[in-house]
DSSP file (Angstrom, degrees, kcal/mol; ACC not computed):
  #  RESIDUE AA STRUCTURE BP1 BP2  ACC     N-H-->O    O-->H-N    N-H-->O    O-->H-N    TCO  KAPPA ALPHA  PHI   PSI    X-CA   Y-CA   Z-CA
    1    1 A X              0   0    0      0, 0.0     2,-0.2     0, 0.0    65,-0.0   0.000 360.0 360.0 360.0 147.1  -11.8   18.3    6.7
    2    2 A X        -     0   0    0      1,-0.2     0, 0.0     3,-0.1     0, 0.0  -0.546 360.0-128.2 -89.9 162.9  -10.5   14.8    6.6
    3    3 A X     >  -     0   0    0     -2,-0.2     4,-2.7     1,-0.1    -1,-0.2   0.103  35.6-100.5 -79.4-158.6   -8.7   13.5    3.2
    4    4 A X  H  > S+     0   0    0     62,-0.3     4,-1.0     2,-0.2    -1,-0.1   0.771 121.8  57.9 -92.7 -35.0  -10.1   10.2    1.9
    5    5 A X  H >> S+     0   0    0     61,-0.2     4,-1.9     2,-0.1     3,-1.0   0.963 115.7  35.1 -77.1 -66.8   -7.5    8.1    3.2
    6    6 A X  H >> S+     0   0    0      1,-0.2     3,-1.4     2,-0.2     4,-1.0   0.902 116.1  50.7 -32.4 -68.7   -8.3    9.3    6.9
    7    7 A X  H 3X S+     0   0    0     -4,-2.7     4,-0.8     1,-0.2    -1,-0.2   0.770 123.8  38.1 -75.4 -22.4  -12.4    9.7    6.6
    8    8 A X  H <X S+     0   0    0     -3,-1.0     4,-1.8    -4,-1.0    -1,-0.2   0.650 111.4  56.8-109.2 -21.0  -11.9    5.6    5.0
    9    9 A X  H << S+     0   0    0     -4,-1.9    -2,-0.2    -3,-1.4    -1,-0.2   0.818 110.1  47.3 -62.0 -39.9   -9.1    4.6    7.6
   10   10 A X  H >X S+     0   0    0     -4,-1.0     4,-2.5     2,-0.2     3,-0.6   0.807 109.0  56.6 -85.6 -51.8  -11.8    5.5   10.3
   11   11 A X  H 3X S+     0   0    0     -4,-0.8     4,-1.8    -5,-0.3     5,-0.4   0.887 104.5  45.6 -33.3 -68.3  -14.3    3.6    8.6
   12   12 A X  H 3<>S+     0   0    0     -4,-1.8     5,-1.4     2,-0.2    -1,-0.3   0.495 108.6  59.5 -74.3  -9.7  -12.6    0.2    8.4
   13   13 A X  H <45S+     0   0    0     -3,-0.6    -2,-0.2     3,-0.2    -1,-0.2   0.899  99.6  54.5 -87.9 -55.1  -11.8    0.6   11.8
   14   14 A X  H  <5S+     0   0    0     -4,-2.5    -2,-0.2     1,-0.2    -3,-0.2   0.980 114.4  44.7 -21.0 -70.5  -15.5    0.9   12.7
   15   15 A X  T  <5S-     0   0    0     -4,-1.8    -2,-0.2    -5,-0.3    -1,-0.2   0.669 107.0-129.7 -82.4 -14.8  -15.9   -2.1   11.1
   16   16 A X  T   5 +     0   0    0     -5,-0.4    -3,-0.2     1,-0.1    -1,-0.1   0.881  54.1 149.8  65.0  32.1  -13.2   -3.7   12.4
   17   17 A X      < -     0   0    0     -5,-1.4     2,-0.4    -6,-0.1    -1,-0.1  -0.143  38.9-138.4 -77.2 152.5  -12.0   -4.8    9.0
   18   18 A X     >  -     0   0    0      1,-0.2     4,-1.0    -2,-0.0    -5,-0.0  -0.981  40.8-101.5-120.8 159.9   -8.1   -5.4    7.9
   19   19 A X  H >> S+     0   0    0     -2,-0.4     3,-1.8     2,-0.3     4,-1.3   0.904 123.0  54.5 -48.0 -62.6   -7.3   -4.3    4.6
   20   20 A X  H 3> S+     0   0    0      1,-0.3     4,-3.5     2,-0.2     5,-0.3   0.982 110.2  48.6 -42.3 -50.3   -7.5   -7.9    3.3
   21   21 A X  H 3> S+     0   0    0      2,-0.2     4,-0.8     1,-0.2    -1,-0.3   0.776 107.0  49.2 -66.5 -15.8  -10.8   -8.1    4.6
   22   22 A X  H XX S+     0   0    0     -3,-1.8     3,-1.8    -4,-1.0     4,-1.2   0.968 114.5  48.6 -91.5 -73.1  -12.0   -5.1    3.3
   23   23 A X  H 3<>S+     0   0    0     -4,-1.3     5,-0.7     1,-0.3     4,-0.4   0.705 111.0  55.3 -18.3 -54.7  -10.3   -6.4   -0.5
   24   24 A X  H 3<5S+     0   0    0     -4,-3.5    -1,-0.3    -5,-0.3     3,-0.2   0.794 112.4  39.6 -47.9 -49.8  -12.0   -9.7    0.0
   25   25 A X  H <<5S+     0   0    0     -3,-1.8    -2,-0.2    -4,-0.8    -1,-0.2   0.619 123.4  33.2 -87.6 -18.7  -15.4   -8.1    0.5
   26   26 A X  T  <5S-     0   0    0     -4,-1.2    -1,-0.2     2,-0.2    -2,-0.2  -0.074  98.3-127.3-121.2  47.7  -15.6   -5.4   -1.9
   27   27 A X  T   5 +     0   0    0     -4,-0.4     2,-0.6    -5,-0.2    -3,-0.2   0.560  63.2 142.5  68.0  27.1  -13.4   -7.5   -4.6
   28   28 A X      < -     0   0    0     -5,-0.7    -2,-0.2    -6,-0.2    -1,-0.2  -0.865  59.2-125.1 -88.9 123.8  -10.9   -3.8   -4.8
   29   29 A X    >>  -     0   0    0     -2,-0.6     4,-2.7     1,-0.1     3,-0.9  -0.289  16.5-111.6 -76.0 170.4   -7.7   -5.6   -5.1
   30   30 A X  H 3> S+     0   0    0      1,-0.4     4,-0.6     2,-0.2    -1,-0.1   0.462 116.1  61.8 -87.0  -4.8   -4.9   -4.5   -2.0
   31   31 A X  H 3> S+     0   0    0      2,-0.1     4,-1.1     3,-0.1    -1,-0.4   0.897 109.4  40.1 -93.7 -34.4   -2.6   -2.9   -4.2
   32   32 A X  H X> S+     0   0    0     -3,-0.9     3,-2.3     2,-0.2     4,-0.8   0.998 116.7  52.4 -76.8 -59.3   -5.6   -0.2   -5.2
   33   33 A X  H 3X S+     0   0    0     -4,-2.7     4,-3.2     1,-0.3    -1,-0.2   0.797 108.8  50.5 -50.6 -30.9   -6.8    0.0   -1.5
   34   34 A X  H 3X S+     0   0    0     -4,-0.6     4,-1.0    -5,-0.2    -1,-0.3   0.907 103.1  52.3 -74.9 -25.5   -3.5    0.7   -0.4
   35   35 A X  H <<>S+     0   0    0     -3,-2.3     6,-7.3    -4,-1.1     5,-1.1   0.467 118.9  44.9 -76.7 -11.5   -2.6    3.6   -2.8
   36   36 A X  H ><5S+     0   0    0     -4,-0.8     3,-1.5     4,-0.2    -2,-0.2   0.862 111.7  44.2 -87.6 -41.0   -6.1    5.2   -1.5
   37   37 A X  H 3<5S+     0   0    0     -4,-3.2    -2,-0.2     1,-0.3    -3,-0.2   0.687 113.5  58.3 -90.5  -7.5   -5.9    4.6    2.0
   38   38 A X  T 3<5S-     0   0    0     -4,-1.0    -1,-0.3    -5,-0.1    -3,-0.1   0.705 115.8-115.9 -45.5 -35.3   -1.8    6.1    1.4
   39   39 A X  T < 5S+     0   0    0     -3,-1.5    -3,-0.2    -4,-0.2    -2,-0.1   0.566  89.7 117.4  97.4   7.5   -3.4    9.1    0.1
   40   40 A X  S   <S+     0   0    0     -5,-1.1    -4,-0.2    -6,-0.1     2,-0.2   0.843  74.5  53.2 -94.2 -39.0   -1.9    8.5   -3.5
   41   41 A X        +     0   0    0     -6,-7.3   -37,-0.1    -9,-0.2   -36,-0.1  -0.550  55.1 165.9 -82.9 154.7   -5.5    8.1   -4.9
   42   42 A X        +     0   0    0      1,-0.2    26,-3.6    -2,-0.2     2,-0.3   0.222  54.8  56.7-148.4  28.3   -7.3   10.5   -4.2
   43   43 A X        -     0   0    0     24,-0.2    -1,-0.2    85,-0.0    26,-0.0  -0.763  63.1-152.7-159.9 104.5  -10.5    9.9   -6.8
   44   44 A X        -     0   0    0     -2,-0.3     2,-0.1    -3,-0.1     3,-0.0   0.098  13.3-111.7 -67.5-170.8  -12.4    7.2   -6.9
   45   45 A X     >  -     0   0    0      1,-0.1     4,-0.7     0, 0.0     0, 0.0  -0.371  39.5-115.6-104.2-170.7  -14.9    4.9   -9.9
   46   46 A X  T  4 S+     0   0    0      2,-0.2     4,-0.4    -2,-0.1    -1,-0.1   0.494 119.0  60.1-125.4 -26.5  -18.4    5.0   -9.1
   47   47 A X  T >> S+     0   0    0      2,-0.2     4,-1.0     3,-0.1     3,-0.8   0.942 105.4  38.9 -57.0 -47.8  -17.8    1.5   -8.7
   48   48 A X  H >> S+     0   0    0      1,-0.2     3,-5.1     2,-0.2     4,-2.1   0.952 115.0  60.3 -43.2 -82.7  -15.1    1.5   -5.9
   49   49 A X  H 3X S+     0   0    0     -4,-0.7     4,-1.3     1,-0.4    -1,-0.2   0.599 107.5  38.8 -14.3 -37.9  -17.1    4.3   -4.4
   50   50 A X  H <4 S+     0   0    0     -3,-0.8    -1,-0.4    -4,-0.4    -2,-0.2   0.317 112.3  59.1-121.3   0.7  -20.5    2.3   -3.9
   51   51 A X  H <X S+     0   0    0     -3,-5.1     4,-2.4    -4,-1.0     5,-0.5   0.709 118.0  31.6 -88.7 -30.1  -18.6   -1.2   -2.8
   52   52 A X  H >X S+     0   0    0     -4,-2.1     4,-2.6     2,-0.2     3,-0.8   0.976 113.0  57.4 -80.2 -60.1  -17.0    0.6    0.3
   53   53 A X  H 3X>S+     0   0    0     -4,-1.3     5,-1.8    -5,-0.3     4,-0.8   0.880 117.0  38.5 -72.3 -25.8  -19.8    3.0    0.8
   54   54 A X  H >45S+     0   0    0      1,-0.2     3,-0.6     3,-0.2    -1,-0.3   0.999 126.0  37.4 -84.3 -36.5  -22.1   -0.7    1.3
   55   55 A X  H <<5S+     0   0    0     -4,-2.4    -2,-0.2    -3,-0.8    -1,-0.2   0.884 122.3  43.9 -69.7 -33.4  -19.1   -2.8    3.3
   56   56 A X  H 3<5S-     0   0    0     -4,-2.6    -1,-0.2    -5,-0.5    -3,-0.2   0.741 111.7-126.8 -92.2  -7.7  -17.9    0.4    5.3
   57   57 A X  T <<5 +     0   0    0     -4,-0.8     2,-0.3    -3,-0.6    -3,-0.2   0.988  67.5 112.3  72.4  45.4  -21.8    1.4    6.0
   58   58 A X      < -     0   0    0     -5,-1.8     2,-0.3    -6,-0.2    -1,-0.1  -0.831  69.2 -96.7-134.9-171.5  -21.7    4.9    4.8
   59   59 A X     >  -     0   0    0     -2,-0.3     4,-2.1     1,-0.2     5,-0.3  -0.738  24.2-122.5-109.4 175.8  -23.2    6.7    1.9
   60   60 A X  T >4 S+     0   0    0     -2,-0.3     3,-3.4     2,-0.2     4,-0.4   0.670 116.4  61.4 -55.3 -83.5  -21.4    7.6   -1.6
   61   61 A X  T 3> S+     0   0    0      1,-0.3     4,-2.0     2,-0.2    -1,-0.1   0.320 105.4  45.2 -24.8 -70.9  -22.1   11.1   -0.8
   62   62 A X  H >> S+     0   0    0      2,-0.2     4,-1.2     1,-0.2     3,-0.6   0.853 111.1  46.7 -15.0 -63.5  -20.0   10.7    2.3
   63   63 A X  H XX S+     0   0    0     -3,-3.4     4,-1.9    -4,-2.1     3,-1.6   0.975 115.0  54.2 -81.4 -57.1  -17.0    9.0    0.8
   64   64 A X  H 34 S+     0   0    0     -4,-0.4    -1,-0.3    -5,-0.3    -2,-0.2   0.713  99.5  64.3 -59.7 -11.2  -17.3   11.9   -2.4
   65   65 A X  H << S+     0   0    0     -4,-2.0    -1,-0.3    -3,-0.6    -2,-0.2   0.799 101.8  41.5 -52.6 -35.2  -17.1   14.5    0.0
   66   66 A X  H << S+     0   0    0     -3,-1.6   -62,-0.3    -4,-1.2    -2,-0.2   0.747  99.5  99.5 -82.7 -28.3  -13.7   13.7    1.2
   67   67 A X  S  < S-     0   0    0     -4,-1.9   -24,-0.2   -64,-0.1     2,-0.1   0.044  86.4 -88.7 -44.5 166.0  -12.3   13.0   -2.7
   68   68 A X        -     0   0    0    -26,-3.6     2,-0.3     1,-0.1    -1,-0.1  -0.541  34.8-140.9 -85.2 166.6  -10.6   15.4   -4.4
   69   69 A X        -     0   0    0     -2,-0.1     2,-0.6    -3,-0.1    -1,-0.1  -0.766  16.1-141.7-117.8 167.9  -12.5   17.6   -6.2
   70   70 A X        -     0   0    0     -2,-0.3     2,-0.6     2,-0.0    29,-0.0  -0.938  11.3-159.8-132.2 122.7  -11.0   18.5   -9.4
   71   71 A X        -     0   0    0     -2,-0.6     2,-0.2    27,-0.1    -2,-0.0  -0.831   6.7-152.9 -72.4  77.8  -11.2   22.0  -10.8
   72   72 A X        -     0   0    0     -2,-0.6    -2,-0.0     1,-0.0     2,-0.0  -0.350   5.5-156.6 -95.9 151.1  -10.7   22.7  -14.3
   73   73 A X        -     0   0    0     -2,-0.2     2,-0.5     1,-0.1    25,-0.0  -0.319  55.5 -66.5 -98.4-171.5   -9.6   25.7  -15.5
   74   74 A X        -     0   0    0      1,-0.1     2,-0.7    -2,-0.0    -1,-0.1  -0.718  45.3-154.8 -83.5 119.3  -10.7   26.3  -19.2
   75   75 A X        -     0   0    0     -2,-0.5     5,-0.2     1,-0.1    -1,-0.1  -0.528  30.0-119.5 -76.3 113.6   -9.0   23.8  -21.4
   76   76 A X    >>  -     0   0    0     -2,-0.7     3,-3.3     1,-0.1     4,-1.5  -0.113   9.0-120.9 -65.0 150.0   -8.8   25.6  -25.2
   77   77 A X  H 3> S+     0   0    0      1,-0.3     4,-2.1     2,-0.2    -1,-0.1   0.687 109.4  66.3 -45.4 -26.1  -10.0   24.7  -27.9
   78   78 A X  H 3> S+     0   0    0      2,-0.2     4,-1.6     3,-0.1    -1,-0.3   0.803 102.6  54.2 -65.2 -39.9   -6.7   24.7  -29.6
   79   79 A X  H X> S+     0   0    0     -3,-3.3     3,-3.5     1,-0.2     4,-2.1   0.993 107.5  45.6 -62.2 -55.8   -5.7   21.7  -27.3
   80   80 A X  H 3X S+     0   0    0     -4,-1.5     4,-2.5     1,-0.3    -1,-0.2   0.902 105.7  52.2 -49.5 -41.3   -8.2   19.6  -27.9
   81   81 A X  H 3X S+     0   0    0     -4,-2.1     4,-2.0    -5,-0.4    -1,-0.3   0.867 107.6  56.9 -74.9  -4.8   -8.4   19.7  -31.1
   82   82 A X  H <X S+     0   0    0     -3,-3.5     4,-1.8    -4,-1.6    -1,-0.2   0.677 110.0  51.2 -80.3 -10.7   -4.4   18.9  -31.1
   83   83 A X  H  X S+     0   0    0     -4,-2.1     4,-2.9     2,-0.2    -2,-0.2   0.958 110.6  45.4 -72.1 -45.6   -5.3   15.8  -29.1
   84   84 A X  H  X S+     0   0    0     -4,-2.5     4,-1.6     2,-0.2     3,-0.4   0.963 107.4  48.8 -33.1 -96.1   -7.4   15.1  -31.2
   85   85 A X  H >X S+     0   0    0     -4,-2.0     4,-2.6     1,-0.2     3,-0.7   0.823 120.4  49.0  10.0 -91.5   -5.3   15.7  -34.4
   86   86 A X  H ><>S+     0   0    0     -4,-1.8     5,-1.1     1,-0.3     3,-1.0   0.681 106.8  53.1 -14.7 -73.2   -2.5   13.2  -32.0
   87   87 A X  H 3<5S+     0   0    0     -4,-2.9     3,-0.3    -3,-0.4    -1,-0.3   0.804 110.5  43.9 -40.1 -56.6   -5.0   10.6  -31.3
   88   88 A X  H <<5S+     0   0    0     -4,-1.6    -1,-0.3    -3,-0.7    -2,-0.2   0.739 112.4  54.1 -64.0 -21.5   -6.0   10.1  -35.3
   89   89 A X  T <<5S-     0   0    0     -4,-2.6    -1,-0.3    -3,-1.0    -2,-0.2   0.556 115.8-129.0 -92.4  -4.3   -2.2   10.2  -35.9
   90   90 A X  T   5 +     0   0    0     -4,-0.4    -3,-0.2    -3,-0.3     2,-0.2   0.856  42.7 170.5  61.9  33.4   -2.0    7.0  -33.0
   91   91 A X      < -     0   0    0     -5,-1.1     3,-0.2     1,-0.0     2,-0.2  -0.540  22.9-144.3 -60.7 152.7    0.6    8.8  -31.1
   92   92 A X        +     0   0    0     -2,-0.2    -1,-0.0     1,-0.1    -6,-0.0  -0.546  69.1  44.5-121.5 167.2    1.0    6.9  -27.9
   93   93 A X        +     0   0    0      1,-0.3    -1,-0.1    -2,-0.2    11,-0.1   0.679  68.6 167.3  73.1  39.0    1.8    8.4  -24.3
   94   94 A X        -     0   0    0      9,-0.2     9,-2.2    -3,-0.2     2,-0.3  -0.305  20.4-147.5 -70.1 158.9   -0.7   11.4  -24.3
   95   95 A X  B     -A  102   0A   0      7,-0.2     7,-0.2    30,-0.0     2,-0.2  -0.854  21.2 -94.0-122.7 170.5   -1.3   13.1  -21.0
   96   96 A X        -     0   0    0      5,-0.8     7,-0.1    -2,-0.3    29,-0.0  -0.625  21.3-140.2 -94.1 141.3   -4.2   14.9  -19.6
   97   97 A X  S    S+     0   0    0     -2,-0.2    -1,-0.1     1,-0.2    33,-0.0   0.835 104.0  42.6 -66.3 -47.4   -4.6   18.9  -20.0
   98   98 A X  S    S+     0   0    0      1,-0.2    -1,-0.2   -25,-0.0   -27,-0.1   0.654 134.3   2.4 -86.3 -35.4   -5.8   18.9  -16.7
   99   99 A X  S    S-     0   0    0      2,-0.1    -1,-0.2   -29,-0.0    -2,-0.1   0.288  85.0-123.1-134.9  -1.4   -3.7   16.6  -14.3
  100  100 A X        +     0   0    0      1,-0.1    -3,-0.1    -5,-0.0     3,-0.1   0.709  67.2 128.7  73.8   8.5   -0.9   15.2  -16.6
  101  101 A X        -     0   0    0      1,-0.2    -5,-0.8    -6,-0.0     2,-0.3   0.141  66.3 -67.0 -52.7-169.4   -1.7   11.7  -16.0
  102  102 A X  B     -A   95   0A   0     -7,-0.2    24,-1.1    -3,-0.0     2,-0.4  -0.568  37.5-148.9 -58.8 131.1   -2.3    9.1  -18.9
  103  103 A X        -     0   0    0     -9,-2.2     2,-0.4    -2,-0.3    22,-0.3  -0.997   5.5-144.1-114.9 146.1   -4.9    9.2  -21.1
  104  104 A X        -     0   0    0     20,-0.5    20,-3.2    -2,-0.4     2,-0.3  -0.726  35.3-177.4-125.6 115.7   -6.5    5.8  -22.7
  105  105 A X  E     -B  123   0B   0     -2,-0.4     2,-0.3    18,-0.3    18,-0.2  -0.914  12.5-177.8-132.6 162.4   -7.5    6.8  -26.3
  106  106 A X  E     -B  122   0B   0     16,-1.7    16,-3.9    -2,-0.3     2,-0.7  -0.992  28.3-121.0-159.7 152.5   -9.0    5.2  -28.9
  107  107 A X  E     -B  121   0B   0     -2,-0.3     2,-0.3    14,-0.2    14,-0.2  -0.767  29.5-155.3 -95.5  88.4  -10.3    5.6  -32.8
  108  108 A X  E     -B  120   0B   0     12,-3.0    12,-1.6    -2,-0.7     2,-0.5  -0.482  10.8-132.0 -90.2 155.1  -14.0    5.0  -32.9
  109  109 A X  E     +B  119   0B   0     -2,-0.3     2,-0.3    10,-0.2    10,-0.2  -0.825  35.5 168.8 -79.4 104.6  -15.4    3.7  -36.7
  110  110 A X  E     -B  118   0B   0      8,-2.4     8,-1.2    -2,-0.5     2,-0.5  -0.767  28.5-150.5-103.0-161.9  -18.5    5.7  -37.9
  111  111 A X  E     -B  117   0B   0     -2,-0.3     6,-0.2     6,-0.3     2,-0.2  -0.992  17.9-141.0-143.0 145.0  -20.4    6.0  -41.0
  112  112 A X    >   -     0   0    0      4,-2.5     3,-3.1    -2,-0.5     6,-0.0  -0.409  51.0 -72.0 -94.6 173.9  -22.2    9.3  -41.8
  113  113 A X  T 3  S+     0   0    0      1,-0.3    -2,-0.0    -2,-0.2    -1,-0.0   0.165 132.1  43.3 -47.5  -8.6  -25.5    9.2  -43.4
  114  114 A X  T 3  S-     0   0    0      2,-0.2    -1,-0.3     0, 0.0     3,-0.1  -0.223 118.3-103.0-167.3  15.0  -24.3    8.0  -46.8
  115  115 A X  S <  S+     0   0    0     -3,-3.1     2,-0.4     1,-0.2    -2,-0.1   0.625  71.3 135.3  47.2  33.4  -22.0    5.7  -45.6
  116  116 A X        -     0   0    0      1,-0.1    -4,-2.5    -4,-0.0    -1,-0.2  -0.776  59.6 -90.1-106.7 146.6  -18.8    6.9  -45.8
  117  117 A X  E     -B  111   0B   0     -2,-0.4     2,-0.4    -6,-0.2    -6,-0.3  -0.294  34.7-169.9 -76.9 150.2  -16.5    6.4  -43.0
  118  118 A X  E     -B  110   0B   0     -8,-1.2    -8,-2.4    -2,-0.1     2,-0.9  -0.984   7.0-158.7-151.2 109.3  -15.9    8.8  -40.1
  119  119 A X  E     -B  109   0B   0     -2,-0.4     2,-0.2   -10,-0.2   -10,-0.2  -0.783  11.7-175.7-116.2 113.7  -13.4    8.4  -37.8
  120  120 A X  E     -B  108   0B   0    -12,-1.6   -12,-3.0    -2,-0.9     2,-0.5  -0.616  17.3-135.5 -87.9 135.7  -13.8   10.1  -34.4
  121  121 A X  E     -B  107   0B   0     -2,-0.2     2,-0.3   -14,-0.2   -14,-0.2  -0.793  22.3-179.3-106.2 156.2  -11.2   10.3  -31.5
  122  122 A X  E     +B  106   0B   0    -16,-3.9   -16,-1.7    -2,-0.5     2,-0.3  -0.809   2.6 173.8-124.8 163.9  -12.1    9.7  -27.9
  123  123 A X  E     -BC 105 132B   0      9,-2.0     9,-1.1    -2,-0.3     2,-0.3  -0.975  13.3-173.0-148.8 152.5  -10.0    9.7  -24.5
  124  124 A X  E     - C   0 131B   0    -20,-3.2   -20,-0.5    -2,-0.3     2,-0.4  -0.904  26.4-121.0-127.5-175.0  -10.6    9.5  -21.4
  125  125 A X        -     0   0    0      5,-1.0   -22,-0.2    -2,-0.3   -30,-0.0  -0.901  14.2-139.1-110.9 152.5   -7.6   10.1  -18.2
  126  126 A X  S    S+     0   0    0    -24,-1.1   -23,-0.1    -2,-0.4    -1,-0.1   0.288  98.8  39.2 -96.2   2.9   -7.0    7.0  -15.7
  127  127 A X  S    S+     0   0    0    -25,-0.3    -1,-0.1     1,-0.1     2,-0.1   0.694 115.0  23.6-117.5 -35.7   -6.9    9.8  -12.9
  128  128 A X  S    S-     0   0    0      1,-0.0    -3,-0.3     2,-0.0    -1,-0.1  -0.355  91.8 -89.9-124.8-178.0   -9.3   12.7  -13.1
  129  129 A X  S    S+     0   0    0     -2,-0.1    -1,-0.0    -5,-0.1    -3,-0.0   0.238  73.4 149.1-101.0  11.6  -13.1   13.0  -15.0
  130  130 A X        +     0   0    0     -6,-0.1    -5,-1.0     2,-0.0     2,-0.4  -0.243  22.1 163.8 -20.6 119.1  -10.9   14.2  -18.1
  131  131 A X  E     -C  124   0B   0     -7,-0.2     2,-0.2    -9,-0.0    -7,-0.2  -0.899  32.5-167.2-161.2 154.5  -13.1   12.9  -21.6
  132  132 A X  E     +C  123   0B   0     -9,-1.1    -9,-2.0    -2,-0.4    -2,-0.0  -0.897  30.0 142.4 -95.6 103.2  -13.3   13.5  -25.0
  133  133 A X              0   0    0    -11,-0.2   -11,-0.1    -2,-0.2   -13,-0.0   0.228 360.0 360.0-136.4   6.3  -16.1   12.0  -26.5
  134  134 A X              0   0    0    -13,-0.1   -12,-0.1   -14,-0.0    -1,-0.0   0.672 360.0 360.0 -70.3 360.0  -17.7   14.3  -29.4
């Protein structure tokens, strides 16, 4: 099977695009397109995904066949809830359980029922479909 940089290389070549021209038309700037079509991305947004699949003439399904797929093994409960724990203490430079990238966290503000304040933490990872969101 071909990676994502090959099945998308083949693509633009079909279409007879240059990398600018393909940046120009689906507004993915040339520094991202190049770290996919290198083979350093290897997972797209759902946006990227649906501007090539309409410039390059394919379907998503197509271009998300060739992505990595990402396998998780069972993360425990014990992590999360020390990420958690992390997050509410606003330690900086967490990584994802799963691929060790970044993760982009945040404190969200609620109020319970009775109005007292609730503070929940979320994350997500900038690489993989990593989340925390309860």
């Amino acid at each position: 099977m071909k990676s994502l940089a090959e099945f998308l290389l083949e693509k633009i070549e079909l279409a007879g695009l240059s990398i600018t021209g393909l940046s120009k038309k689906t507004n993915i700037k040339i520094e991202v397109l190049d770290d996919i079509l290198s083979g350093k991305e290897l997972f797209l947004s759902v946006t990227q995904r649906q501007q090539l699949a309409k410039i390059l003439k394919c379907s998503i399904s197509e271009i998300k066949e060739h992505e990595r797929t990402f396998k998780f093994n069972e993360i425990s409960n014990d992590t999360i809830t020390n990420l958690k724990k992390q997050i509410l203490n606003k330690e900086t430079n967490l990584k994802c359980p799963v691929c060790g990238e970044p993760l982009i966290t945040r404190i969200a503000k609620m109020y319970d029922l009775e109005d007292n304040i609730i503070y929940k933490p979320k994350a997500h990872c900038v690489k993989c479909v990593f989340q925390i969101k309860d």
